[in-house]
N, C-alpha and C positions, 0 to 999 in steps of 0.2 A: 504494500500500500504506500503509495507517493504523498505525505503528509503538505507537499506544495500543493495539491489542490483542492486543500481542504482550508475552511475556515477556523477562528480558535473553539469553536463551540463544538465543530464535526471534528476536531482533534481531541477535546476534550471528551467525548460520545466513545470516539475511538481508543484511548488508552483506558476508558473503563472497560469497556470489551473485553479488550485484551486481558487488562488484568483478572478481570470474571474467568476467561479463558486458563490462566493459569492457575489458581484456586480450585477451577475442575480438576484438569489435569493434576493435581497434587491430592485428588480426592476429598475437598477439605469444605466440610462445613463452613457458614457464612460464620457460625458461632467460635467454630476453633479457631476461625483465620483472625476473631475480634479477638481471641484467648492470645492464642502466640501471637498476633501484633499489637495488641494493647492500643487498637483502633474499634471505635464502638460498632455494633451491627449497624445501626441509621447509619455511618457515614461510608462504612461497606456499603450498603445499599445505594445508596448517593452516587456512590464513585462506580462502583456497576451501572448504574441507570444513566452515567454519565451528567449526574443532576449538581449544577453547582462547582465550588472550585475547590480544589484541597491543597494543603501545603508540601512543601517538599518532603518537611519533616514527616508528614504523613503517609506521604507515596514510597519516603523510604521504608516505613515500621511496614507496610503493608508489602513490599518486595521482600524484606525479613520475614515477613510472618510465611511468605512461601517460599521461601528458599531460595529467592533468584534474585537476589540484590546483586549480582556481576551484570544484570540486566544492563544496568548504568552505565557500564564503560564503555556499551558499543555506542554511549550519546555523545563520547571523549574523545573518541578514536582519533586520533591523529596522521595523518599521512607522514610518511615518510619521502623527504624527496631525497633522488641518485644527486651523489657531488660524485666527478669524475676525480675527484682527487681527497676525496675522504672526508672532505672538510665542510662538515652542516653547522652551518651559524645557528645561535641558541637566536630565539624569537628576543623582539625588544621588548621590553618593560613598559616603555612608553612609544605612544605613538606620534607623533608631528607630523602635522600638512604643512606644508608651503602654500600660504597664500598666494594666488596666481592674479599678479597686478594688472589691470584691463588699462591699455589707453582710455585717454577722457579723448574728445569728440576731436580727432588728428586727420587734417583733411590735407592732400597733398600739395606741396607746394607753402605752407603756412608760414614755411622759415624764411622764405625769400622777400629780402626787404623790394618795396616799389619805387 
């Protein structure tokens, strides 16, 4: 599923799903998954029905509660780029744009005295 073509609402629909999807698959009651996550049944319900927003903190106890909190690293994944000579620059800490200065209104010929 290409989550570019969805909106935040059909993304938020969609990773309740999903997560309902794995709670099955682990065979796991709505109750045992509030037990081992220490997330209430209404807000399982919530997040299943895709109803509403939940915290990270949430989305994580609820990927602990089924086992699959390594979920998260394929949202980190990093590329790797080839250096033909070994050498991968570590990313900047900060970023800076160069302001890109526009002429003001330069019509030609303006320098030429009359």
């Amino acid at each position: 599923m290409s989550f570019d073509l969805l909106n935040d609402e059909q993304i938020i629909v969609e990773i309740g799903k999903q997560i309902d999807i794995l709670r099955r698959e682990k065979k796991l009651t709505i109750n045992e998954l509030a037990e081992k996550s220490g997330v209430g049944t209404a807000t399982l319900t919530r997040v299943f029905s895709g109803k509403g927003n939940i915290s990270l903190k949430t989305l994580i106890a609820i990927l602990r509660g089924v086992n699959d909190l390594d979920k998260l690293e394929n949202v980190f994944v990093q590329k790797k780029v080839f250096s033909p000579l070994g050498k991968n620059k570590p990313l900047k800490k900060r970023i800076h744009k160069k302001e890109v200065l526009q002429p003001k209104d330069f019509t030609w010929g303006e320098d030429i005295d009359e």
